[in-house]
C-alpha positions as CSV (number, residue, x, y, z in Angstrom):
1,X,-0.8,-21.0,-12.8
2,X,-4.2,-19.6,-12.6
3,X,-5.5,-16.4,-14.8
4,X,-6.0,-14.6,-11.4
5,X,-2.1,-15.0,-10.9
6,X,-1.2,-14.2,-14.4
7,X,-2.7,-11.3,-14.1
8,X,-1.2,-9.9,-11.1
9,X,2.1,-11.4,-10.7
10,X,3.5,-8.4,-13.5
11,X,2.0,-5.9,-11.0
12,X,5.6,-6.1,-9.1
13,X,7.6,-5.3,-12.3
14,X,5.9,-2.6,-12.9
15,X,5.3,-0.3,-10.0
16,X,9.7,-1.4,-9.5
17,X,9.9,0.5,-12.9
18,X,8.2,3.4,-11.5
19,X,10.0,3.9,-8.5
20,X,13.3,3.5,-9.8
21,X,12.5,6.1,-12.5
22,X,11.8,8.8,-9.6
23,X,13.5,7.6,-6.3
24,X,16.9,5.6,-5.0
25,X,16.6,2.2,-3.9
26,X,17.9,2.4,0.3
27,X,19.0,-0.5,2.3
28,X,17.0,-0.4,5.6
29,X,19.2,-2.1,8.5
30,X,17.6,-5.3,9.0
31,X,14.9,-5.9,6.1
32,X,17.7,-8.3,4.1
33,X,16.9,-10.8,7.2
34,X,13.6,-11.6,5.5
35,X,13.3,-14.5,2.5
36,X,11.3,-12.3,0.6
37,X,11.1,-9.3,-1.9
38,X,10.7,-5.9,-0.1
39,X,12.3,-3.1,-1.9
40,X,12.6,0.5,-0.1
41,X,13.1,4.0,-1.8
42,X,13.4,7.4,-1.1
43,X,14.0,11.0,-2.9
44,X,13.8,14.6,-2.9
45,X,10.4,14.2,-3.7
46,X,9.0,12.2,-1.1
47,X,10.6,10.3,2.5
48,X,9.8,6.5,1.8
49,X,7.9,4.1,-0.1
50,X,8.1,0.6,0.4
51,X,7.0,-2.3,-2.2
52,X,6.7,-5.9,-0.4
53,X,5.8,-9.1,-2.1
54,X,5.2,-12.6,-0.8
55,X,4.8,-14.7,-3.3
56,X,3.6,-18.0,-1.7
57,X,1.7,-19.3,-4.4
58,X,3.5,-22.8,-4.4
59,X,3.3,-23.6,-0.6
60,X,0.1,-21.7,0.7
61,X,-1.6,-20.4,-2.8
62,X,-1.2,-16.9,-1.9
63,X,0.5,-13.9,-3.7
64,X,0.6,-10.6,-1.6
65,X,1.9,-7.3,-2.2
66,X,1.9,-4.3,-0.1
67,X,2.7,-0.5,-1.5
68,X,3.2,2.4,0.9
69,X,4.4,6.1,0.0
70,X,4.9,8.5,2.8
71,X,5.3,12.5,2.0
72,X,8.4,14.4,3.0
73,X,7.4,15.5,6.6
74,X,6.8,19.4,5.2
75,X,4.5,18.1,2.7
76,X,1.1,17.6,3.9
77,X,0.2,15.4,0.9
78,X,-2.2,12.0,1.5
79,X,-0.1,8.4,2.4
80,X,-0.5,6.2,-0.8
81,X,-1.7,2.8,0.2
82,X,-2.1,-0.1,-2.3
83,X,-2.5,-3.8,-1.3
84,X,-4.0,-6.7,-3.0
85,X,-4.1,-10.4,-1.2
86,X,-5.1,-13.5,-3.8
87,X,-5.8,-16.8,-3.7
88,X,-5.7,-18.9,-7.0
89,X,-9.1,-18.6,-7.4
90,X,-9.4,-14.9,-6.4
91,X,-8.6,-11.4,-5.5
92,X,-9.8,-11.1,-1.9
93,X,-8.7,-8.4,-1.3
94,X,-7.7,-4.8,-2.7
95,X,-7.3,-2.0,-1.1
96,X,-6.1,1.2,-2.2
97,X,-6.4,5.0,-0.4
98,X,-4.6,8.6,-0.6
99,X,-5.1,8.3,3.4
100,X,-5.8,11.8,4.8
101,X,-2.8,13.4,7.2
102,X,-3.4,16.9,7.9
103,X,-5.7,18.2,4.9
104,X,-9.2,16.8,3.7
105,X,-9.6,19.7,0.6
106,X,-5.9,18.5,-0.3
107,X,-5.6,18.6,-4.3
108,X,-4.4,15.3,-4.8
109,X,-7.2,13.9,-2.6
110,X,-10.0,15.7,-4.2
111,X,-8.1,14.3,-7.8
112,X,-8.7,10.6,-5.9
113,X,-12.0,11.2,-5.4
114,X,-12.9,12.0,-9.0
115,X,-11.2,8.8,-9.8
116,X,-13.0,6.1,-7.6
117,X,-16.0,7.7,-8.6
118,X,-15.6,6.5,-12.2
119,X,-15.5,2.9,-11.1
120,X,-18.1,1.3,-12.5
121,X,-18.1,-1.8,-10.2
122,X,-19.1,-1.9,-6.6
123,X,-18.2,-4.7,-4.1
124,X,-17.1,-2.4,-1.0
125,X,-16.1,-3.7,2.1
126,X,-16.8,-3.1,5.8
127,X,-13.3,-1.8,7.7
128,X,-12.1,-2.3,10.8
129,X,-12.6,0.0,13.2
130,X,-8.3,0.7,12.8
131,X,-9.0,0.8,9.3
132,X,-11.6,3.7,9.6
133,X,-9.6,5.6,11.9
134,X,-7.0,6.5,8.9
135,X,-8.7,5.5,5.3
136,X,-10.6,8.1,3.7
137,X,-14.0,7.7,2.9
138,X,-13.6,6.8,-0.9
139,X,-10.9,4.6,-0.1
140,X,-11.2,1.8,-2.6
141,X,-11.6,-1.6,-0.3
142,X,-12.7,-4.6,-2.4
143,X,-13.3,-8.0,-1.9
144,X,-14.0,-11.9,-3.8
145,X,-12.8,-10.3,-6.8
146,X,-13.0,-13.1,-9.8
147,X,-13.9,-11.2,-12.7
148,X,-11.3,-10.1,-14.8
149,X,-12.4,-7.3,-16.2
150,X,-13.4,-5.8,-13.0
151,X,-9.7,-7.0,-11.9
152,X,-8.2,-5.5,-14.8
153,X,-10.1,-2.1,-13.9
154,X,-9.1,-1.9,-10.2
155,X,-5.5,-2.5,-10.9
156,X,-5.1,-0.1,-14.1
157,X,-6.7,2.6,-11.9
158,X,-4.5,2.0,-8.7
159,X,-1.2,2.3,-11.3
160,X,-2.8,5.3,-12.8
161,X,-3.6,6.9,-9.5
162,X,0.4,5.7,-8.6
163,X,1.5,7.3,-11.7
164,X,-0.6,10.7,-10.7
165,X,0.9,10.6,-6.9
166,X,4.3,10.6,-7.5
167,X,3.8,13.3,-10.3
168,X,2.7,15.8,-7.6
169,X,4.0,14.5,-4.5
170,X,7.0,16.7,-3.1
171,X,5.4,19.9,-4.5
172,X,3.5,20.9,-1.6
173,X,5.4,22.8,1.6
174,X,3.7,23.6,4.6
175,X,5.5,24.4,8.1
176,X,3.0,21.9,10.5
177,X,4.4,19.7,13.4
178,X,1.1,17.8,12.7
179,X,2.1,16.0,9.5
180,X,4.9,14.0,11.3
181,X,2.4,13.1,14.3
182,X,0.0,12.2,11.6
183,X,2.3,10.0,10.2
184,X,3.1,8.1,12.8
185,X,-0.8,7.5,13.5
186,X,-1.3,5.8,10.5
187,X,1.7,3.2,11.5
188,X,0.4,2.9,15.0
189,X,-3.6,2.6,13.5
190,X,-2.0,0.0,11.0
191,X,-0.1,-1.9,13.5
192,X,-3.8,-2.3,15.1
193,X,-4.6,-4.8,12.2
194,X,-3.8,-8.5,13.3
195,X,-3.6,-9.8,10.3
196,X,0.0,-9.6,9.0
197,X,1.5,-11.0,12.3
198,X,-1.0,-13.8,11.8
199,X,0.1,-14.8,8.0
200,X,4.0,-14.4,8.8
201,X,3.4,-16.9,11.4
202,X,1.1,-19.3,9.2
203,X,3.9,-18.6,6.8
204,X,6.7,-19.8,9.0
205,X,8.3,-16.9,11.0
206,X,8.0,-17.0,15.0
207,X,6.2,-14.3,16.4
208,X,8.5,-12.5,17.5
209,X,10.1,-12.0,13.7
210,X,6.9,-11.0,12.4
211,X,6.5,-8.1,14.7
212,X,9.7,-7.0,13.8
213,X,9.0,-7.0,9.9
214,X,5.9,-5.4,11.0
215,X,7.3,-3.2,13.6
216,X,10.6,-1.7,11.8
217,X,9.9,-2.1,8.4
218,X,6.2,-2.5,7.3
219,X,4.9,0.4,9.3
220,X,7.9,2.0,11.0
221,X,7.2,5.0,13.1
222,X,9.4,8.0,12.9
């Protein structure tokens, strides 16, 4: 197995520790149809994260994981967004946001501000034109990453800013129909992106079964 695996394969362990420490594991009608690990919470403290991996490093070389945390709909807290798609040889892609829903001067987004801005590497990446509908503006979106110190940064900071989210997450209240509609607009922005349907079908699924991972249980719209 190559170092870039070694290195991120634990990644899943971990952020599963995490979220059973704070949240109950839900079955979601449906998700046990699909041949690989997607685990769904929920608590008091926030309405649903989702933790998917795809590990297809013996058939296609790739190892994929996808973490989402959407606020209680009367919290206007940011959506917490970390991804990372590898190859053997690489990271090509990380991505990782508090993504704006109905407050820019929000304290947990000004706190992930601070944070990106004590990266000491820089490898940004152009976004879609979805993509910069919803991201903020310091999301962190990397690419060709093959250095492992600058892997070992990225990831200890996206666990860090992990740890920090769920810490304050659920202590916000606000009364605004907004946050719900903003919710949903990150799902619908996200469903915009071709690439998932693409890779369930290069990975074997028909079409029609990748929407429906992507659809009901990837980005699911209230």
């Amino acid at each position: 197995m190559s170092l870039i695996f070694e290195k991120i394969k634990p990644l899943y362990a971990r952020i599963i520790e995490k979220f059973d420490k704070v949240g109950e594991r839900i079955k979601e009608n449906g998700i046990e149809n699909f041949d690989w690990d997607n685990m769904v919470y929920s608590s008091k403290n926030f309405r649903r994260a989702h933790i998917e991996v795809l590990d297809r490093i013996e058939s296609n070389n790739m190892w994929i994981m996808h973490v989402t945390v959407f606020p209680n709909l009367n919290d206007p807290s940011p959506i917490f967004g970390f991804d990372i798609v590898s190859t053997g040889k690489k990271v090509s892609g990380i991505f990782h946001d508090f993504s704006i829903t109905v407050d820019d001067q929000h304290p947990t987004q000004l706190w992930f501000i601070e944070q990106v801005n004590k990266l000491t590497w820089k490898k940004e990446r152009e976004l879609p034109d979805w993509g910069k509908k919803i991201f903020s503006k310091n999301m962190i979106a990397a690419g060709s990453i093959t250095s492992e110190e600058e892997l070992e940064q990225i990831i200890n900071t996206c666990l860090d800013n992990l740890d920090y989210y769920l810490s304050k997450v659920g202590t916000f209240n606000t009364l605004s129909p907004s946050i719900k509609e903003k919710q949903n607009y990150y799902c619908k922005c996200q469903k915009e992106n071709p690439y998932p349907i693409k890779m369930l079908v290069n990975f074997g699924l028909t079409k029609e079964l990748a929407e429906e991972f992507v659809n009901n249980h990837l980005f699911p719209e209230i």
